[in-house]
N, C-alpha and C positions, 0 to 999 in steps of 0.2 A: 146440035151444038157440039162441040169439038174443042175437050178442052187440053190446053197445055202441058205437057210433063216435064217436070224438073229433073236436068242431066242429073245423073246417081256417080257417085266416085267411089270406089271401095278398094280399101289398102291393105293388100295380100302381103303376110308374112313381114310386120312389122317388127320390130326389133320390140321387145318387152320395156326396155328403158326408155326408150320415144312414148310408148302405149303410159307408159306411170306417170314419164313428163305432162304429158296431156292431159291424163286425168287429173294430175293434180290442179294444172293451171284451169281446167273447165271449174273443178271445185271451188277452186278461190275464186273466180268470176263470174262464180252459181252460175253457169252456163253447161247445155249438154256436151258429151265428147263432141257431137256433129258441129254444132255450134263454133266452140271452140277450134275446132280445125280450123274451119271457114276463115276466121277469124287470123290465125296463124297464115294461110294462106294469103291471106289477103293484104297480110302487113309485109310478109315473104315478098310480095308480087309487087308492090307499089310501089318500090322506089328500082329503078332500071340497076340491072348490076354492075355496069362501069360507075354509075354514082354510090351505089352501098360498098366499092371496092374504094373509091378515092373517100368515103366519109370514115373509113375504118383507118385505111393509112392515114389520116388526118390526126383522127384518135391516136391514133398509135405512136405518132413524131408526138403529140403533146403532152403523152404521160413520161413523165422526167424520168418512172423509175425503170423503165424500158430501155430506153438509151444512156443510162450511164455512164459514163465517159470516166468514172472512178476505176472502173474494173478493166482487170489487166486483159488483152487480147487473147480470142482463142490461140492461135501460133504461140503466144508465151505462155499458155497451159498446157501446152502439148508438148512445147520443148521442156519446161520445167520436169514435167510427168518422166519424159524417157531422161532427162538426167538425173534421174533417182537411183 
């Protein structure tokens, strides 16, 4: 009988602040780091990235405080700036 092995993924020379992000989020959803990757990965992967790029510009035209239209143009902070 011949049984199956589960691919291994091992993440060389991660950045120390991605390794704490992780830890923390495994912690808060009592889950292992392995776990948790998975988990990250798999939410990472499921939606195609032309749709996570138009559902972010989406987001991003509907927060008001993003494009507001109050504040003066870069060009009129730059000319402003050099006529000081």
């Amino acid at each position: 009988m011949r049984i199956a092995a589960m691919p291994i993924l091992e993440a060389l020379d991660m950045p120390e602040s991605l390794y704490r992000q992780l830890a923390v989020s495994a912690k808060l959803a009592h889950r292992s780091m392995a776990q948790q990757a998975m988990v990250a990965l798999q939410s990472a992967l499921a939606v195609p990235s032309a749709e996570r790029r138009a559902a972010l510009f989406a987001r991003l035209q509907a927060d008001d405080r993003r494009f507001d239209q109050a504040k003066p143009a870069p060009e009129m902070l730059i000319r402003a700036d050099r006529e000081r």
